[in-house]
N, C-alpha and C positions, 0 to 999 in steps of 0.2 A: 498248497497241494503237493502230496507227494509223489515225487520221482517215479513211473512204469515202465517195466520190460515190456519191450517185443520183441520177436522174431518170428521170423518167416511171413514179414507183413506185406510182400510185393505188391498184391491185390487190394490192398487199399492204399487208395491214388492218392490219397493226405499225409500218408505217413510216409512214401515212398518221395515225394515232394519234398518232407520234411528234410529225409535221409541226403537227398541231393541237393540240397542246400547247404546241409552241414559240411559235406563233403568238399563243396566250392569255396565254402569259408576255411576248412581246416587244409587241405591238400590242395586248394587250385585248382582242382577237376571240375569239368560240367561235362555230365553225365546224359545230357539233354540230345545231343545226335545221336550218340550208341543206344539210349531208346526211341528218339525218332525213327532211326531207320529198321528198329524192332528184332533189337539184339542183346537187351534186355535177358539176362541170364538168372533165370531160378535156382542154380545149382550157386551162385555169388550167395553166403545167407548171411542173413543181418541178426546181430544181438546188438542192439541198441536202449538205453535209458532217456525216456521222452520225460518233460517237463511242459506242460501247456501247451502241447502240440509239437514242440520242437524238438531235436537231439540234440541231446547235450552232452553225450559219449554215445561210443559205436567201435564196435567190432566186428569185420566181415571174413566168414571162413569159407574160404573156397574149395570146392572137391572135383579136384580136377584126374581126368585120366593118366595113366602113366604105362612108361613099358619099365623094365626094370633086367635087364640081363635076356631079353626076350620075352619076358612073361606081365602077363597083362596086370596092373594094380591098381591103389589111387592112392594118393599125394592129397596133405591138407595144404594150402597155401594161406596164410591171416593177413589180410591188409585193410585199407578201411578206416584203420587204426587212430583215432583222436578223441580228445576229450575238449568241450568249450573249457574260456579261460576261468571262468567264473566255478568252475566246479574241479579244476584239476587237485592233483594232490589228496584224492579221495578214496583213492584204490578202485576206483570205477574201469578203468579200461582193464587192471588185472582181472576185476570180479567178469567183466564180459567175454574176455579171453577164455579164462576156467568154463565159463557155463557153454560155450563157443565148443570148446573140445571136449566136454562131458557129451554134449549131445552127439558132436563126431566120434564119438569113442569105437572101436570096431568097425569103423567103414574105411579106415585107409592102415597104411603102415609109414607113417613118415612126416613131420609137420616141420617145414617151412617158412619163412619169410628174409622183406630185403626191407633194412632197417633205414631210416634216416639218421644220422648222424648226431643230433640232438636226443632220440631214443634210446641209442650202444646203449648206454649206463644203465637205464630200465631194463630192457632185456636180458641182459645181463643179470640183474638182480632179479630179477625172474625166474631163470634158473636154464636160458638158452644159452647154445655155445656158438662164435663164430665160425663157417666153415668154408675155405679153400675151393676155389671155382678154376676149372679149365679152360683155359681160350685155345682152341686149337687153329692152325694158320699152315700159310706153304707159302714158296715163294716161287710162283707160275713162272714157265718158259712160252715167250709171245710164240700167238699162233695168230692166224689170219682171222680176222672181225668175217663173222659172220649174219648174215642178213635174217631178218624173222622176225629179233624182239618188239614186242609191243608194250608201250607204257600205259597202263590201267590208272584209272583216273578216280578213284572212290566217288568224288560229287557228279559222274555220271552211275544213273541208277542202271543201266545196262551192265557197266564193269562192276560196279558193286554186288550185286545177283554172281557175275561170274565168279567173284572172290569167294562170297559165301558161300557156292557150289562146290568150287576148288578147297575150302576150308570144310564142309561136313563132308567132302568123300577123300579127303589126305588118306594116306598112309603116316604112318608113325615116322618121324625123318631119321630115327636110329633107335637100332635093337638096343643097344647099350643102356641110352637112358633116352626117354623120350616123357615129356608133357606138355599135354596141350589140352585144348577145349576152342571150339570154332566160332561160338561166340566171344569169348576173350581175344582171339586173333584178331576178330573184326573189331575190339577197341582199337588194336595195334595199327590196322589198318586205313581206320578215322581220325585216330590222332598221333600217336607216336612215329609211323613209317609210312603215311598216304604219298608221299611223292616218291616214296621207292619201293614200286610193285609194278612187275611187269612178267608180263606173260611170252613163252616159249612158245605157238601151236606143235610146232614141229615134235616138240616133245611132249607135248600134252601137260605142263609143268609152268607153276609160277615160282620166281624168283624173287625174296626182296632184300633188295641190295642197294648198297650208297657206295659212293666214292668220298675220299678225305686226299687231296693230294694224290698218290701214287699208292694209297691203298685200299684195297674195296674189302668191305663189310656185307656180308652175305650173314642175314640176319633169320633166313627160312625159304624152304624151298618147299611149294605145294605141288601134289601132285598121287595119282592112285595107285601108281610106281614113282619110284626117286631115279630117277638118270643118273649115270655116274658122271662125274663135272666134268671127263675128258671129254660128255659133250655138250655139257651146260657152257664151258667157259667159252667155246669162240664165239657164240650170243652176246657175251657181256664184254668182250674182251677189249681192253687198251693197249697199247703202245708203252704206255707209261706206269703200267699195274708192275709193282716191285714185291707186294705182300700181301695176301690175300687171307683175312680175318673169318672164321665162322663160327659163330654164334650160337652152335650146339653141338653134338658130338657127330663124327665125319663117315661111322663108319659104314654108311651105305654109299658110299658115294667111292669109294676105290681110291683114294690117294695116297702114292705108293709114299711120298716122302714129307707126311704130315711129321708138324712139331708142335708141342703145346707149352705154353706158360699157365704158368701162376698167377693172376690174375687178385687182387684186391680192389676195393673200392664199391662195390656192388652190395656191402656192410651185410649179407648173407647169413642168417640166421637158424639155427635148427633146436630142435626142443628132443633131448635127449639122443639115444642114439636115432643114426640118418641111415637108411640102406644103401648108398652109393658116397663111394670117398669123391671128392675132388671132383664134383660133376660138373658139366655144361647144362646151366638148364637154359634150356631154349628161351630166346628173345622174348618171343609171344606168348609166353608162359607166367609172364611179370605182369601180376594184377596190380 
């Protein structure tokens, strides 16, 4: 039998099964609570090469919002990205890539991806270029811990509601460069950052943030105005905070004496020219 495309197959429960299998086998994901708990995103689209029911390559192009200097646009983000072992070396993930951005051709201005280490060389001969990522950071003067924070618990479905609330009514977390999408947040929230989310009332605002030793990583800040951090940080604050890492670009947030690095390792990928040099793309923004 031979090899069939599809795309845009959500709606059928066989092939969407299919795709989240392949997915568990090639990447280690299970996809299985981000649609339990009905976060499941149509705008993730599938170009995939089925064989007897199964995938056996897959490309997923994401169309995600963006700001871009202030002004509203979209961003393609490709992840998803594998071929089984049995069919690799066949030009299959190029061919779905291509059919992947013919079909987004005019709906964004900008395509993206964050490569695996074992792909550089493909991508590369593909004909994407690596591109320079901004970590911006400061190094806080202690103030007094302030009382309020709440730590929000994803596998209560009360906090979970509140997250998805707090993620479809955000503001953008900076004019400069911002993307996002509220159901991708809520992967972030399930699986890559569930034990670091916690809520401000006082400011109407969620935070997620980790500590490492003496530095905290502020990885996204929700809310339908952004506070400025001189009064997020006595909520979060240590004794022992030395440098304070954030994960997107700062400038709504007022910090008179931010610094930014150069940043490699994130293997950040762009296809032709990119509208913004040296961006911060936000944490929650990595499909």
């Amino acid at each position: 039998m031979s090899i069939e495309l599809k795309t845009e197959y959500w709606e059928d429960l066989d092939a969407r099964e299919a795709f989240k299998t392949f997915i568990l086998d090639i990447h280690g994901l299970d996809f299985t609570e981000w649609e339990a708990r009905g976060y499941w995103d149509n705008a993730y689209t599938p170009f995939s090469y089925f064989k007897d029911g199964q995938v056996i390559a897959s490309v997923c192009i994401y169309l995600l919002d963006a700001i871009i200097a202030g002004r509203q646009t979209k961003l393609i983000q490709i992840s998803g990205v594998g071929t089984h072992e049995d069919w690799r070396r066949q030009g299959l993930s190029r061919e779905l890539t291509d059919l992947g951005l013919q079909w987004a051709r005019g709906q964004h201005e900008g395509v993206f991806l964050f490569a695996d280490e074992e792909a550089i060389p493909y991508y590369e001969r593909c004909g994407y270029s690596s591109l320079s990522e901004t970590l911006e950071f400061y190094h806080p003067e202690q103030v007094p811990n302030k009382q309020g924070l709440i730590h929000l618990d994803p596998s209560n479905q009360e906090h979970l509601d509140k997250i998805y609330n707090y993620a479809k009514n955000r503001a953008p977390i900076s004019d400069k460069f911002s993307v996002f999408s509220s159901k991708l947040l809520m992967f972030h929230a399930l699986y890559t950052i569930r034990n670091n989310i916690y809520e401000i009332p006082d400011l109407e605002c969620l935070v997620f943030f980790g500590r490492e030793g003496d530095v905290v990583n502020v990885y996204d800040i929700l809310g339908r105005t952004i506070p400025s951090f001189e009064k997020i940080y006595p909520y979060i604050s240590s004794e022992a905070d030395r440098r304070i890492n954030f994960y997107f670009h700062t400038d709504k947030l007022g910090i008179r004496k931010i610094q930014t690095d150069i940043i490699t390792g994130n293997n950040t990928f762009v296809k032709e020219s990119f509208p913004v040099s040296a961006p911060a793309f936000p944490f929650t923004s990595r499909a």
